[in-house]
C-alpha positions in Angstrom: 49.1 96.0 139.3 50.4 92.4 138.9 49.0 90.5 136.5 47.7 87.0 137.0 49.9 84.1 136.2 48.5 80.0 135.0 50.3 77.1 134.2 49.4 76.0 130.7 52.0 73.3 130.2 53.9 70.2 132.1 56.9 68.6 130.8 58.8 66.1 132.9 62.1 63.5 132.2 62.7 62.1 135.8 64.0 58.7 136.9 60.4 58.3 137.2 59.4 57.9 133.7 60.1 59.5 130.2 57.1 62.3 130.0 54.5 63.9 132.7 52.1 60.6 132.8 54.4 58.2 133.3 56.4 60.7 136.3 53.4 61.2 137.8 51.7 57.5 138.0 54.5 56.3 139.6 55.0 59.0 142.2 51.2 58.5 143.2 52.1 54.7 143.4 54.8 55.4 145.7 57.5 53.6 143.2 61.0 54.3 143.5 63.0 55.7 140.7 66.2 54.5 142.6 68.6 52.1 141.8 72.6 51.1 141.8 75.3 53.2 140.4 75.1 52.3 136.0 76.7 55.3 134.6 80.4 54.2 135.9 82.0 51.7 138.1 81.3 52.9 141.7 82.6 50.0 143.7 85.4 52.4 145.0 83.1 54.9 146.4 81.1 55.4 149.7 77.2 55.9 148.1 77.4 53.3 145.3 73.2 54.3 144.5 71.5 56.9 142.3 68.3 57.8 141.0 69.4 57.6 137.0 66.7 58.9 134.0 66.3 55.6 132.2 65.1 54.6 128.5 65.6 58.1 127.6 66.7 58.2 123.7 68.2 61.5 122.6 67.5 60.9 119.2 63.5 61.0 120.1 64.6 65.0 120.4 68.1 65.5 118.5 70.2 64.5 115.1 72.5 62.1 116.1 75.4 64.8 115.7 74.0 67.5 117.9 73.0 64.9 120.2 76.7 63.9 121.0 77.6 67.3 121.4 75.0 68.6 124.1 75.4 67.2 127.8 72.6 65.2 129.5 71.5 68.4 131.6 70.5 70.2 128.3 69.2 67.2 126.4 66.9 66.8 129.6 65.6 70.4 129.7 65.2 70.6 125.9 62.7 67.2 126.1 61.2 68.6 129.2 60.5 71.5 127.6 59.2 70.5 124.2 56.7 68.1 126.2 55.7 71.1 127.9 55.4 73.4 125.3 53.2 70.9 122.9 51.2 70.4 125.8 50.6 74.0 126.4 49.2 74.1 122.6 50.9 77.2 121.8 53.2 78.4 118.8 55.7 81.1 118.1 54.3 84.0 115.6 55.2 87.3 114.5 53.4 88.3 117.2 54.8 86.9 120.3 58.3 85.9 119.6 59.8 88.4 121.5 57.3 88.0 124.5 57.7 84.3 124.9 61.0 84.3 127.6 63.1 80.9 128.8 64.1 80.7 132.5 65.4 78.2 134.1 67.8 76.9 137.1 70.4 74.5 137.0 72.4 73.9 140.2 76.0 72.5 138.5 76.0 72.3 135.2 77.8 70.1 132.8 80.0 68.3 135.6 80.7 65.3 134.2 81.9 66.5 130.8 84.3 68.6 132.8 85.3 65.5 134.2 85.9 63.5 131.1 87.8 66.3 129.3 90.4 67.1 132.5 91.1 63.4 131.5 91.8 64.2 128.0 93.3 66.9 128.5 95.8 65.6 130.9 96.3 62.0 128.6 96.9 63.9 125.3 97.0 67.8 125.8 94.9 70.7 125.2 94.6 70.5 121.4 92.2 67.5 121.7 89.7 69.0 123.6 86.6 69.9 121.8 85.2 73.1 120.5 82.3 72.2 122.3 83.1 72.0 125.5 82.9 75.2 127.1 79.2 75.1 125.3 77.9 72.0 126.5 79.2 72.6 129.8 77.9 76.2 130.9 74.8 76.4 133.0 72.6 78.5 130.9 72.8 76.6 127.5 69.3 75.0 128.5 67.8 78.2 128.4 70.1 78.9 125.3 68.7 75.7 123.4 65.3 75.8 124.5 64.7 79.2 123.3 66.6 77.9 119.8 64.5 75.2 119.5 61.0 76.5 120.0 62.3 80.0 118.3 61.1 82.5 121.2 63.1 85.9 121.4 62.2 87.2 125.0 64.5 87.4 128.0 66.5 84.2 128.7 67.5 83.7 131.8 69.7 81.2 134.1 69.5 80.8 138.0 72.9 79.2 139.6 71.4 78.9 143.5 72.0 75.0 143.8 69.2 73.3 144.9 67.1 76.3 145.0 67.6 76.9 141.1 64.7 75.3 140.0 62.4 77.4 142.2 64.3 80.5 141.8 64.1 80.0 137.8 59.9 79.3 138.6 59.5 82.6 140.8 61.2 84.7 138.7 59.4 83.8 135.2 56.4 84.0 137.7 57.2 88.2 138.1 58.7 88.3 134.5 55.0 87.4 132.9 53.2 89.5 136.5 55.3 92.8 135.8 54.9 92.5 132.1 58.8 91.9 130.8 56.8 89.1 128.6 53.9 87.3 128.4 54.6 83.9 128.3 57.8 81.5 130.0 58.9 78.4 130.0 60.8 77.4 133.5 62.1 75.0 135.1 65.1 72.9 136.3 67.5 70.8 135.3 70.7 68.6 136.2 73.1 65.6 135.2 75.4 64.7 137.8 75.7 61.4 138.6 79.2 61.4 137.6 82.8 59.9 139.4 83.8 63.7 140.8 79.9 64.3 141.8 79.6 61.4 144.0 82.6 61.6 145.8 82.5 65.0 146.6 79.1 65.1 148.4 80.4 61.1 149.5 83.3 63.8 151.2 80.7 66.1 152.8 78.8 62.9 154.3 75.6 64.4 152.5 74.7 60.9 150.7 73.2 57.9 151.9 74.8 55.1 151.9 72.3 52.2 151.8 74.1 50.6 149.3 72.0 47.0 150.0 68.8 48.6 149.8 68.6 51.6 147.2 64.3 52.0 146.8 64.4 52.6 150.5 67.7 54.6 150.9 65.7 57.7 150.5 63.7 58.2 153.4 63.2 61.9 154.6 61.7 62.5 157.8 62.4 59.2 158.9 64.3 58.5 162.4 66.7 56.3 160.4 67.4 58.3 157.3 71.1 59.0 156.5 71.1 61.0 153.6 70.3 62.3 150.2 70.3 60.1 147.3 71.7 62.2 144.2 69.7 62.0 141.0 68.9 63.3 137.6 66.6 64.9 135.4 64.3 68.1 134.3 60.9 69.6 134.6 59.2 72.1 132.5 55.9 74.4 132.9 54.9 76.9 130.6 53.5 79.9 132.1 51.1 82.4 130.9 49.3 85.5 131.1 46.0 84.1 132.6 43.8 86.4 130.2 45.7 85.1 127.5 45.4 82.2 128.1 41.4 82.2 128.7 41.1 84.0 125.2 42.9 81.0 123.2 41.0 78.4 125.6 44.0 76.7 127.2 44.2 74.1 129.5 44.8 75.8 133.0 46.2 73.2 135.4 47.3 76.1 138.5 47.8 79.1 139.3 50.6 80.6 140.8 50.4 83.2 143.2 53.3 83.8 145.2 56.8 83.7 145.6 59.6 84.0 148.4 63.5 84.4 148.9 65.7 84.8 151.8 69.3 84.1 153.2 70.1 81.8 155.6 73.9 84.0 156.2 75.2 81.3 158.0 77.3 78.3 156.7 78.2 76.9 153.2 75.9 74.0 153.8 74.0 73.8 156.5 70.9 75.2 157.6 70.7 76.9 161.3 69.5 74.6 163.4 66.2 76.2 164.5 65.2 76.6 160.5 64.7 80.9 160.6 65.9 81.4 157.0 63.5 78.8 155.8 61.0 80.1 157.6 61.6 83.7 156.6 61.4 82.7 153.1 57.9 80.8 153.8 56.7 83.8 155.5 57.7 86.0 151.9 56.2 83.7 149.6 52.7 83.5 152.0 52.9 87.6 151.6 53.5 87.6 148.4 50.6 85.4 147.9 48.6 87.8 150.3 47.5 84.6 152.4 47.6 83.5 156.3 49.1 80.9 157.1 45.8 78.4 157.8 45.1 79.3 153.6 47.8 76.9 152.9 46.6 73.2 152.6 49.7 71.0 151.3 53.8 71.5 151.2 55.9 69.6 149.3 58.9 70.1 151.1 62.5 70.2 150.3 62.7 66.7 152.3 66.1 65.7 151.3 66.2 63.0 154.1 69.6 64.2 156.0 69.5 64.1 159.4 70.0 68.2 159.7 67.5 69.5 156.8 64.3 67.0 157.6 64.6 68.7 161.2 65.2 72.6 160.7 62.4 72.2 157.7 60.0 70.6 160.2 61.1 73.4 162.9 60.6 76.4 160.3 57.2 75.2 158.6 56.4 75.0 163.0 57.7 78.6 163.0 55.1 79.8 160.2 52.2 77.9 160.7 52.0 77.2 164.4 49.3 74.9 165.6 48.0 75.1 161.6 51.2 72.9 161.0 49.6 69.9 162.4 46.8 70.4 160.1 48.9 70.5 156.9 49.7 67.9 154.7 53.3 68.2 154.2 55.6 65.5 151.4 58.8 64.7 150.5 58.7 63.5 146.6 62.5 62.8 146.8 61.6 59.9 148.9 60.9 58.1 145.5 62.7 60.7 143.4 66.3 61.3 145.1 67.5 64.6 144.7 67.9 66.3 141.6 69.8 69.3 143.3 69.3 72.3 140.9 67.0 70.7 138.8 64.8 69.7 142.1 62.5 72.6 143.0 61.5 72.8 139.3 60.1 69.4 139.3 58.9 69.7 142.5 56.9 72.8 141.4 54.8 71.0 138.3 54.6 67.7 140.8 52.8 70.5 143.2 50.7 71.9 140.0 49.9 68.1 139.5 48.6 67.6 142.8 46.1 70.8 142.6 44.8 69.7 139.2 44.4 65.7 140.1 43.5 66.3 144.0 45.9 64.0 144.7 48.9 64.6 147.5 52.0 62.0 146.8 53.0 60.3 149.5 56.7 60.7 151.5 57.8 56.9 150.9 59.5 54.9 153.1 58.8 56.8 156.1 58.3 53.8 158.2 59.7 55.1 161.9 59.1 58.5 162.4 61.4 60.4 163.8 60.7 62.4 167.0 61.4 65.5 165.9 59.8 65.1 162.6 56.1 65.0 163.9 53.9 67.0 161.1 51.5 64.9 158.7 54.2 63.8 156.0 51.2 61.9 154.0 53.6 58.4 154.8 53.4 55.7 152.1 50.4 56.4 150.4 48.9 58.9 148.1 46.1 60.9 149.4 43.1 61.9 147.6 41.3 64.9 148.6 40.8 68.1 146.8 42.5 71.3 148.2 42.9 74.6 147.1 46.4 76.1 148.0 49.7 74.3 147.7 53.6 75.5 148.6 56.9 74.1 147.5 60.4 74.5 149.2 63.5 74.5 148.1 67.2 75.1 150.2 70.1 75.4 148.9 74.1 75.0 149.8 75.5 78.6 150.4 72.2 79.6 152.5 70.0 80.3 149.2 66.6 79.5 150.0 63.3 79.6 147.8 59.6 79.2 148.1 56.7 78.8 145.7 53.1 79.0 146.2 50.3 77.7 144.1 46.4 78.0 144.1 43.3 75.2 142.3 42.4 77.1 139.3 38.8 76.5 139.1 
């Protein structure tokens, strides 16, 4: 029998804010964490805008000598986590340490190291590259230092799915703590990007936005004049926990989560078919999974990445599911004041979801000022809504036809 699984702890480092507060009152204000290009000179290229993590200090969580040796996606997880973790009120013992497991998803890794160390490579040859690049730029090393840092011994995971990472990493330390492999996880995604080769290469695919005169309303998903993703930066955290467990030591429950889905869309590198059926096969898992009907499920924060194609097939699959219940939903895109923070985006999607349950609060999709036809559902436009609701679902698609869904329940 499965066990029951809560969220106990919420740690976020988003273009937002620095911390879970300050994310979270400005995504219920609607304010945009977006912005021009800072991190290098992007005059030359197509999408000059990014969401960028700002007034974050490394040295709030590092020495300054292991600081200049990690890259940006690990120093964000590492933050993300510790906020988390403090906030979850729990400590490694004798006891637990090998019980207490690190999962999380990170869609590309240390990119733009890579980028700066072709360079010296190429300017002064292979004996000045550091002994630490390979380890600052491999995907798992947030699980790797997180699990360092906070000293727990129990499986330690990475998930590589690109933009579904972050919920792939949050399902699957969901069944690690429900099938017993450990008791306790911290999950979530992370990602660093914004980088020369990053930009370009999505600027090539025609993926990005380029509302370079206008960047807080460049992301607008589900809007008739939306023209692509805005790429952005950062990490979210949860801790999760073995609910009894965590009634015995009196925790703070903010959610519970209660079901989990995965499907293929085996069709192109990176687009969605055009009538949605992979998403909506994925839906479909997570709802049995979560042994729920459709009408059980009150709010979706979608994977809204505000290209034409996705907004469209996502709107067409959540049709697919719910049928007339879809029109009764309240559905959001957070990446409408967020951007997109590829792998690290369904991990901070999932504790903006677990936020929403425990606040009775829905963010709003910003921006969404001419809907588009096709785009018809209740995308909660430009305002937060209050209400209390019991049963939440976040989506996340990824490049290669990956596809994952969470679903979350009002612990009460």
């Amino acid at each position: 029998m499965k066990r029951r699984v809560v969220v106990t702890g919420i740690g976020l480092i988003t273009p937002l804010g620095i911390g879970t507060e300050q994310t979270w009152n400005a995504l219920i204000n609607g304010q945009s964490g977006i912005g021009p290009i800072t991190r290098f000179d992007a005059s030359d290229q197509a999408s000059q805008i990014a969401a960028e993590v700002k007034d974050f200090d490394p040295e709030v969580w590092f020495e300054k000598k292991q600081a200049k040796n990690l890259d940006a996606f690990v120093q964000y997880a590492v933050a993300a986590a510790d906020i988390a973790w403090k906030n979850s009120g729990l400590s490694i013992n004798e006891e637990n340490v090998d019980r207490v497991g690190v999962i999380t998803g990170c869609g590309m890794g240390g990119l733009p190291t890579i980028e700066e160390y072709h360079g010296v490579m190429m300017n002064k040859g292979p004996r000045k590259i550091t002994p630490f690049f390979i380890p600052r730029v491999i995907p798992n090393m947030p699980s790797g230092h997180i699990s360092m840092r906070i000293g727990c011994k129990g499986p330690n995971l990475t998930q590589t799915t690109a933009c579904a990472a972050g919920t792939h990493a949050v399902g699957e330390a969901f069944r690690h703590i429900a099938y017993g492999d450990c008791d306790v996880a911290i999950t979530g995604g992370t990602e660093s990007v914004i980088c020369p080769l990053a930009v370009g290469g999505f600027s090539a695919m025609k993926a990005l936005s380029t509302r370079n005169d206008d960047p807080t309303t460049a992301s607008r998903p589900f809007d008739r004049d939306r023209d692509g993703f805005v790429i952005s930066e950062g990490a979210g955290m949860m801790v999760f926990e073995e609910l009894e467990a965590a009634k015995r030591r009196g925790a703070t429950i903010y959610a519970e989560i209660i079901g989990y889905g995965q499907s293929s869309d085996a069709y192109h590198i990176a687009a969605p078919p055009e009538n949605g059926e992979g998403a909506a096969r994925c839906m479909a898992a997570a709802l049995r999974d979560a042994r729920l009907n459709p009408e059980d499920i009150d709010y979706i924060n979608a994977h809204g990445t505000s290209t034409p194609l996705n907004d469209k097939c996502e709107t067409l699959a959540i049709k697919t599911v719910f049928g007339a219940h879809a029109h009764q939903l309240a559905v959001s895109s957070t990446k409408s004041m967020t951007g997109h923070m590829l792998g690290a985006a369904g991990g901070i999607e999932a504790a903006f979801t677990v936020l929403a349950l425990h606040h009775g609060i829905i963010p709003p999709t910003a921006n969404l000022h001419n809907p588009d036809p096709d785009c018809d559902l209740d995308y909660v436009p430009l305002t937060a809504r209050e209400t209390r609701f019991e049963t939440a679902m976040s989506n996340s698609f990824g490049f290669g036809g990956t596809n994952g869904v969470v679903i979350f329940r009002r612990y009460a």
